[in-house]
N, C-alpha and C positions, 0 to 999 in steps of 0.2 A: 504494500500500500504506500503512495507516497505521502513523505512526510509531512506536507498540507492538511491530507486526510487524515492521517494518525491523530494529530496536535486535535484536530477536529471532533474527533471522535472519541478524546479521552476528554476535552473538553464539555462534550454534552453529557457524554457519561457520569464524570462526576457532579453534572449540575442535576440530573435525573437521582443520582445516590442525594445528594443536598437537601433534594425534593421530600423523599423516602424518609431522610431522618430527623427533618424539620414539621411537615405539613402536620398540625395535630396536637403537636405538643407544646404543654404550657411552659414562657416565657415571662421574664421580665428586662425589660428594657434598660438602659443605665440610669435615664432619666425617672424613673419609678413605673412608669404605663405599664403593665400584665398584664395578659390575655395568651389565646392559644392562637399561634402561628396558622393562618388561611392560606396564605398563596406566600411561594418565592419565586423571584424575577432575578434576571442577570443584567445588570445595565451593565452599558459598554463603558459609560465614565465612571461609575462609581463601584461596580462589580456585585456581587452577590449583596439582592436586599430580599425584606420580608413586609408581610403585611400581618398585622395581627386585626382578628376579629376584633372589633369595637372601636376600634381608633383612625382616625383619617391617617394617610400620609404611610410613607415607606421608609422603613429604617434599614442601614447596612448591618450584614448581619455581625460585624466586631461589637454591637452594641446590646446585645442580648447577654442573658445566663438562663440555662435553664434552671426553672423550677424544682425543688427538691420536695418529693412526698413526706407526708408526716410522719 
């Protein structure tokens, strides 16, 4: 495969795995906001962001921690 393709295709790959181990699960943001993670998106200038249920707007994902069970 050439290398274009490759780069391409680990590329989605791990944005599909990103997808897998975000979509679902409860978060909190640095800023305080929680909620659980609805959609993640790859922008080209900012890179991997997310959307939580209940709050406008999209955050990068360096600004999360997952939530710990009780």
């Amino acid at each position: 495969m050439p290398t274009v393709k490759l780069r391409a295709a680990t590329i989605l790959g791990e944005y599909e795995q990103a997808q897998t181990e975000l979509v679902g699960k409860a978060v909190i943001l640095s800023d305080g906001k929680a909620g659980t993670v609805e959609s993640v998106w790859l922008d080209e200038m900012h890179g991997l962001r997310i959307f939580i249920r209940g709050h406008d707007g999209k955050w990068p994902i360096c600004t999360i921690k997952f939530m710990q069970p009780d």
